[in-house]
C-alpha positions in Angstrom: -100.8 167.6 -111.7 -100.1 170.8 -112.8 -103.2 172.6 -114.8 -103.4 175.7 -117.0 -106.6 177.3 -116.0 -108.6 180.3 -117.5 -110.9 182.3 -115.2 -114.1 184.2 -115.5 -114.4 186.7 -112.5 -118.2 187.3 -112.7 -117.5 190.7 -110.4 -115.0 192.8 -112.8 -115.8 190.2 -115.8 -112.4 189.9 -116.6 -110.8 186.6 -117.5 -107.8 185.6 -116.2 -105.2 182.9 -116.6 -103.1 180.7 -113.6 -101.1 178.0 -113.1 -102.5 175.6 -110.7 -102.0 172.0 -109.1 -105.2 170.1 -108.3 -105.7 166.1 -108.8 -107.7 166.2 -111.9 -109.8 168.8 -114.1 -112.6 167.6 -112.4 -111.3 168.0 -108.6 -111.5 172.0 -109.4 -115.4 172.2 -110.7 -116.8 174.6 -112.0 -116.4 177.7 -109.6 -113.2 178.0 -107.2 -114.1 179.1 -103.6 -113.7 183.0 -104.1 -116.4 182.9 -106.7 -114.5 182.7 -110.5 -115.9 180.3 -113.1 -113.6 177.7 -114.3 -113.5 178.2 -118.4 -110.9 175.9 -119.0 -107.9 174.0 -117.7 -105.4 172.1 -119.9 -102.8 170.0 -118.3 -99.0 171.2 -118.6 -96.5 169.4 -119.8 -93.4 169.1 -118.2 -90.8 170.7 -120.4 -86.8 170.0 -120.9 -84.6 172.0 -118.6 -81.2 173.3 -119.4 -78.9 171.0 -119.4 -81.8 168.1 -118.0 -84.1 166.1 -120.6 -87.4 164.9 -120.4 -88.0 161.4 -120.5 -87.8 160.7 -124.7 -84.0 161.6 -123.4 -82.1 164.6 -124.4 -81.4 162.8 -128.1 -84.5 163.0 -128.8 -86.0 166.1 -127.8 -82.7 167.7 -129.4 -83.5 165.9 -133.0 -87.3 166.8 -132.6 -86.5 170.7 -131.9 -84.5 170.5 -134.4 -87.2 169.3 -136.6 -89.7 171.6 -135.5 -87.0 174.4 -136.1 -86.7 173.7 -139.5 -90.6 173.1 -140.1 -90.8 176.8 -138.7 -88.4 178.2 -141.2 -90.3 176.3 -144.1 -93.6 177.5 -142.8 -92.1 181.2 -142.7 -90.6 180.9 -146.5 -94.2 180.0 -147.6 -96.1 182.5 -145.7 -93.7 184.9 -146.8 -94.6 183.9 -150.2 -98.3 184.4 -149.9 -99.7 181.5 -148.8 -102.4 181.0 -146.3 -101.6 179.0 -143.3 -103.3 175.7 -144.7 -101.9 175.9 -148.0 -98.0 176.2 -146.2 -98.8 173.1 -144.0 -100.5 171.4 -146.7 -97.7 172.2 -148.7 -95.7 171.1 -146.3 -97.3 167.9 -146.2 -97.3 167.3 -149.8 -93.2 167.6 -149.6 -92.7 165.0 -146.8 -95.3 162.9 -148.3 -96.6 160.2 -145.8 -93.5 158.9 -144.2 -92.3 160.0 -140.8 -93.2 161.8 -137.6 -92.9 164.7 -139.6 -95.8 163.9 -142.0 -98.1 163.1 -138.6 -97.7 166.1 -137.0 -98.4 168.0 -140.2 -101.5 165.4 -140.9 -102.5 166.1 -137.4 -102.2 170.0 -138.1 -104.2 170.4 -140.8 -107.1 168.0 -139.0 -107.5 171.0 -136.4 -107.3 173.2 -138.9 -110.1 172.1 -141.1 -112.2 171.4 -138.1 -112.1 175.7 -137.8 -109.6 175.7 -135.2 -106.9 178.4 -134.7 -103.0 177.3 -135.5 -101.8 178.3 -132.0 -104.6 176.4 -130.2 -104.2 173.3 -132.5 -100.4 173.7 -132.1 -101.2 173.3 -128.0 -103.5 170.4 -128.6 -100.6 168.2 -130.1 -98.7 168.6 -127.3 -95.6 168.5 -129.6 -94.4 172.3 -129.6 -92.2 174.5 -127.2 -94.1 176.6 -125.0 -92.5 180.0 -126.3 -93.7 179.0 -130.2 -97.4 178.3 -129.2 -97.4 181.3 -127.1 -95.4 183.2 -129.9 -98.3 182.1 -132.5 -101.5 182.5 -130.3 -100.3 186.3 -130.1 -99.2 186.9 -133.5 -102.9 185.8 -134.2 -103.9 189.6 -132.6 -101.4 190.9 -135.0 -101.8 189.3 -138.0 -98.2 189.1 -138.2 -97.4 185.3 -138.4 -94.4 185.1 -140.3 -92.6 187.3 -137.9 -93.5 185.3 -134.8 -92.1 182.6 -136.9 -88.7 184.5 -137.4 -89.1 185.5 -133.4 -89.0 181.6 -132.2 -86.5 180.5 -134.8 -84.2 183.9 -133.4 -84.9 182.6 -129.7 -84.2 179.1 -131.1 -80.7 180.2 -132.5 -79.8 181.7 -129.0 -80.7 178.9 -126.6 -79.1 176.3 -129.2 -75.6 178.5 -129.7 -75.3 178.6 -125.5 -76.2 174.5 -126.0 -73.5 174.2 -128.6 -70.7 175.8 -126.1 -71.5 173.4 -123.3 -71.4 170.6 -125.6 -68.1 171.9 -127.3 -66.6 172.4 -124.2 -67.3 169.3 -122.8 -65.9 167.0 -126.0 -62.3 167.3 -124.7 -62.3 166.5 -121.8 -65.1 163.8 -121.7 -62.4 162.3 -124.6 -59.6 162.5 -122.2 -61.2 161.2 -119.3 -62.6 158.2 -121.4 -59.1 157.4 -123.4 -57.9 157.4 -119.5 -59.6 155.0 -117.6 -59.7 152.8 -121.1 -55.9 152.6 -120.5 -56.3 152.4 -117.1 -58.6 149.2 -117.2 -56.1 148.1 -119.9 -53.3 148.0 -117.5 -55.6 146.7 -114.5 -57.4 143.7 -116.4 -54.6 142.9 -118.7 -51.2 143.9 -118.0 -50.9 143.8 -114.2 -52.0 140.3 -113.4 -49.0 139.6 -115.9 -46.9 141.5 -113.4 -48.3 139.6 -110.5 -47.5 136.2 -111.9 -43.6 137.0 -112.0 -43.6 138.8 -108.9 -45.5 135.9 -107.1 -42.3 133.9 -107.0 -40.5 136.6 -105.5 -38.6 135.3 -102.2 -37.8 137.4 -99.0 -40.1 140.3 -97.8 -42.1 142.1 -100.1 -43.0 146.3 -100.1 -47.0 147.2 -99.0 -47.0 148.3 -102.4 -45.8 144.9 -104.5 -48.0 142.9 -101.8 -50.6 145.6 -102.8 -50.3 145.0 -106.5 -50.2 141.0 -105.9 -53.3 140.9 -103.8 -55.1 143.4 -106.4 -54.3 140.9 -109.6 -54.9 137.9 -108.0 -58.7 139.2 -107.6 -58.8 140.7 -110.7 -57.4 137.8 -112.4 -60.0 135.3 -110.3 -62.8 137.5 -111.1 -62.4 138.8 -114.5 -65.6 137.7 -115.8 -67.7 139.0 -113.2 -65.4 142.4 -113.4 -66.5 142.2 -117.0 -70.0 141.9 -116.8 -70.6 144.4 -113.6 -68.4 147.5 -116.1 -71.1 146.4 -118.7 -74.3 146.6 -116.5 -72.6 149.5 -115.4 -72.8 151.1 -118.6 -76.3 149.7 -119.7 -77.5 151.5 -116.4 -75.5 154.8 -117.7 -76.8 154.5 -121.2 -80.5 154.1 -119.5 -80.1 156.8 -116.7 -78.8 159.1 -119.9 -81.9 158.8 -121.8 -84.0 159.3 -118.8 -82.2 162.5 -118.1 -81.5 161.3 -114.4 -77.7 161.6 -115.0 -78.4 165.1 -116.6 -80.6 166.2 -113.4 -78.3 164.5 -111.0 -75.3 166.9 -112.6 -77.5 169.8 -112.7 -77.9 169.3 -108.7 -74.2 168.8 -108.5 -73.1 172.0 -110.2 -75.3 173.8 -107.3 -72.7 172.8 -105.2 -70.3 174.7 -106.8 -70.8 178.3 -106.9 -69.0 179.8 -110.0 -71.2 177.0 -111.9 -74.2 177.9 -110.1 -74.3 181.4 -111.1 -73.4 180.5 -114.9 -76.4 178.2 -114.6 -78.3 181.1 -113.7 -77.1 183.1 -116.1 -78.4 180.7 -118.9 -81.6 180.6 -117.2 -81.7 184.3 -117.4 -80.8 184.5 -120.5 -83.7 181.8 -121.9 -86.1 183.8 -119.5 -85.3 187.1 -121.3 -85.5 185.8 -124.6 -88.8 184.2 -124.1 -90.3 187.7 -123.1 -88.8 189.6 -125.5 -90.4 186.8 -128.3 -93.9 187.6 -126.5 -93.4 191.0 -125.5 -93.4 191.5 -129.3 -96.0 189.7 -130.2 -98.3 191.8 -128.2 -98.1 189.8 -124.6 -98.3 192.3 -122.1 -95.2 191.7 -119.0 -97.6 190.1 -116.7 -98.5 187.7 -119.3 -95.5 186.9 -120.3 -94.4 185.7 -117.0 -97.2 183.8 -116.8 -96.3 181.9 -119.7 -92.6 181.6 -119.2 -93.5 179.7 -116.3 -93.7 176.3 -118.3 -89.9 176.8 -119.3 -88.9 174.4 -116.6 -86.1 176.7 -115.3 -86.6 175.7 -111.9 -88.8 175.8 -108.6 -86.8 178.9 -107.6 -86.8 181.0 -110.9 -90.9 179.9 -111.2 -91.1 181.2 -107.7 -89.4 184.5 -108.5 -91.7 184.7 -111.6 -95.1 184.3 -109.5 -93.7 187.0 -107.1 -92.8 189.1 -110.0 -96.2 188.7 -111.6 -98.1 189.3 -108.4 -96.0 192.6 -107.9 -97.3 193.7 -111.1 -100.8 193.1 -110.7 -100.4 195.3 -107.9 -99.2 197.8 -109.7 -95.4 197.8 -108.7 -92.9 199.7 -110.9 -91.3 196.7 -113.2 -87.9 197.6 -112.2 -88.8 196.9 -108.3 -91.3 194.1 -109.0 -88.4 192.1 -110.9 -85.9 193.4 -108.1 -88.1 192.1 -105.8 -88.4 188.8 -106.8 -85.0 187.8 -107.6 -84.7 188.3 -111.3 -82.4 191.5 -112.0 -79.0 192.3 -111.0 -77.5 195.8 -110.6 -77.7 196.2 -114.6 -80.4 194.6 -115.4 -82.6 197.1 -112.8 -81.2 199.6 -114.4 -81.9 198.7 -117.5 -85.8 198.0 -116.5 -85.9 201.5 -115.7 -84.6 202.8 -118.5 -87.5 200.9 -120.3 -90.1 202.4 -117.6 -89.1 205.9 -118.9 -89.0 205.2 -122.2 -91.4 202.6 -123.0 -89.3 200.4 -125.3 -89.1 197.2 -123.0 -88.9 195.4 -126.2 -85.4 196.4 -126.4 -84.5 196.8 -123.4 -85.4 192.8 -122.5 -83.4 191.9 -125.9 -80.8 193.8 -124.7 -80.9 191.9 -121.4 -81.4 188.6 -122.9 -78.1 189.3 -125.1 -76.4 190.3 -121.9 -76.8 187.2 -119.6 -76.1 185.0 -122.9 -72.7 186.6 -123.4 -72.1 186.1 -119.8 -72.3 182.7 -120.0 -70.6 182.4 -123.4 -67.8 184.1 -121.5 -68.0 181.5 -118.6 -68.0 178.5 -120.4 -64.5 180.2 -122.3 -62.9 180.7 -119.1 -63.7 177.6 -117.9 -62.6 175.4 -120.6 -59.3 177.1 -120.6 -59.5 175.8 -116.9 -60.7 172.5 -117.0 -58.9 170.7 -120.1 -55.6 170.9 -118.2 -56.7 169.9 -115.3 -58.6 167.2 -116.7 -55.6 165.8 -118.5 -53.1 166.6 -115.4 -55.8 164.1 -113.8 -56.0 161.5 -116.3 -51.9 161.3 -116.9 -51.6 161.2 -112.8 -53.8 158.0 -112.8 -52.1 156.2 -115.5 -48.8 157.6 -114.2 -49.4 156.0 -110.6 -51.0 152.8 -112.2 -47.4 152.6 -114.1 -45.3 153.5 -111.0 -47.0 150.8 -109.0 -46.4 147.9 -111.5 -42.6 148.9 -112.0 -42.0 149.4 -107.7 -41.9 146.0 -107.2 -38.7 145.6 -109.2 -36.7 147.5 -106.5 -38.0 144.6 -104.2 -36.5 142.2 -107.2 -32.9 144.2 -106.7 -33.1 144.1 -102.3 -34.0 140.2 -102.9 -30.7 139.6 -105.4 -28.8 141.4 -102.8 
């Protein structure tokens, strides 16, 4: 398992934090082998990638974001106002009363609250709340400044879900399409060509491969229906369960790999999440290092968590950020650039917005050019299958006309 530990190096008494995989808590004791004391070490979830779900399926995990978005823009309205912390949430809680998951979490939140506990580390204690939010809170806690960590997430929030929105949009069409197609399809197989077959089953003289073709193909279909019938539905009980797993969802993100125009817009979102996320705790007083650290329980892959280590070990080191980032993977020609514009200047707060905004417009553009793409094609597919499925049945009739002569 993966663990979230904090460090105590008794030499430079500094603490630290790292990710780490070990068996259990206990398996690491209280002292690793170079000599730091073990303070702590919470287990880490594993988050939702983009485009994958966890295993509530992506339904869920959309409907409770969505949840905790809104919770986050009620909490801000309140704190805003004047309210403390605990009289928002209990506020809060007063307003939803004592029915849903809702109520819960807020009955939960307040518990940890009264027990002297800060929001950010009772927020991480529930287990219910992004990464970036918790991290977002626990440094708006230096700051005093609350209410804008709030407006940071729900900002971040707004992002990742308008990039979500276009992949969904894009995909309505021609998911309709396809699915209208082999409806009609299956139509014409289960229903209309045995039909066919019956009246060309007394044809005499030699039949076409395609009109024995068709005959063989009804006769089974015809035989079989049933058993046709009840392998498409297990078929689709086994899609609706793989769905909410998130298996089909994983097994498309390893597809699009494949493929390299939709591997680098994959990237691109994954960029553009990473970004964000900085910026959010980058402004809440996170310092770079820290920030990778943290972004590494986004679940954007072994290769980008990889790249983030290296990056984060570069700094430590004290490598320039454009060249540590270079480095390991994360910039492009612009984004270097950019990096060093925010050496010399100091504002890396805008300068990783400014980033952030760039990779999500590159894959807003993407996912344009791509739908303009693949809705045509997708139809041009669709009316070739029900086109040949058509052709087929009717070729036999030219058999009919050889017959008669």
């Amino acid at each position: 398992m993966k663990l979230r530990v904090r460090l105590l190096d008794p030499v430079r008494m500094t603490i630290s934090e790292e990710l780490m995989d070990a068996p259990s808590r206990e398996s690491l004791g209280q002292r690793l082998p170079d000599g730091r004391k073990v303070l702590t070490a919470e287990p880490v979830r594993d988050p939702v990638a983009v485009g994958a779900a966890s295993h509530e399926g992506p339904t869920g995990a959309r409907e409770r974001a969505l949840d905790i978005a809104w919770w986050c823009q009620e909490l801000r309205t309140l704190l805003v106002a004047g309210m403390t912390v605990v009289e928002a949430i209990e506020t809060l809680q007063a307003q939803s009363g004592a029915d849903g998951a809702r109520a819960e979490l807020q009955a939960a939140l307040l518990a940890q609250l009264h027990q002297g506990k800060s929001l950010s580390v009772a927020m991480q204690a529930l287990d219910r709340f992004p990464m970036v939010l918790v991290a977002s809170v626990r440094a708006s806690e230096r700051s005093s400044s609350l209410a804008e960590a709030l407006s940071e997430y729900l900002r971040y929030h707004e992002m990742v879900e308008a990039l979500r929105k276009k992949v969904v949009s894009a995909a309505i069409y021609p998911s309709l399409v396809l699915g209208l197609g082999l409806l009609v399809s299956g139509f014409l197989i289960v229903v209309v060509l045995p039909r066919f077959a019956s009246m060309y089953a007394d044809l005499r003289g030699e039949m076409s491969w395609s009109t024995h073709l068709l005959t063989l193909s009804s006769l089974f279909v015809r035989e079989h229906r049933l058993s046709l019938l009840a392998g498409a539905a297990a078929l689709g009980a086994l899609a609706v369960v793989a769905w909410r797993q998130g298996a089909i969802q994983r097994a498309a993100m390893r597809a699009a790999g494949w493929i390299p125009p939709v591997k680098r817009a994959l990237r691109e979102f994954r960029l553009a999440k990473l970004y964000h996320s900085m910026t959010v705790m980058f402004r809440g007083g996170y310092t770079l290092d820290e920030t990778l650290l943290r972004c590494e329980g986004l679940a954007l892959g072994e290769q980008m968590d990889d790249a983030m280590r290296g990056a984060r070990t570069a700094l430590t080191r004290g490598v320039r950020v454009s060249s540590a980032f270079s480095d390991a993977g994360l910039t492009d020609t612009v984004t270097q650039r950019l990096l060093a514009v925010g050496e010399r200047s100091g504002n890396f707060e805008r300068v990783l917005q400014t980033i952030a905004e760039r990779h999500a417009g590159n894959f807003a553009a993407f996912m344009d050019r791509a739908t303009r793409i693949v809705e045509p094609l997708m139809l041009l597919l669709v009316s070739l299958l029900v086109g040949s499925i058509v052709v087929l049945m009717y070729l036999p009739i030219f058999d009919i006309a050889s017959s008669i002569r």
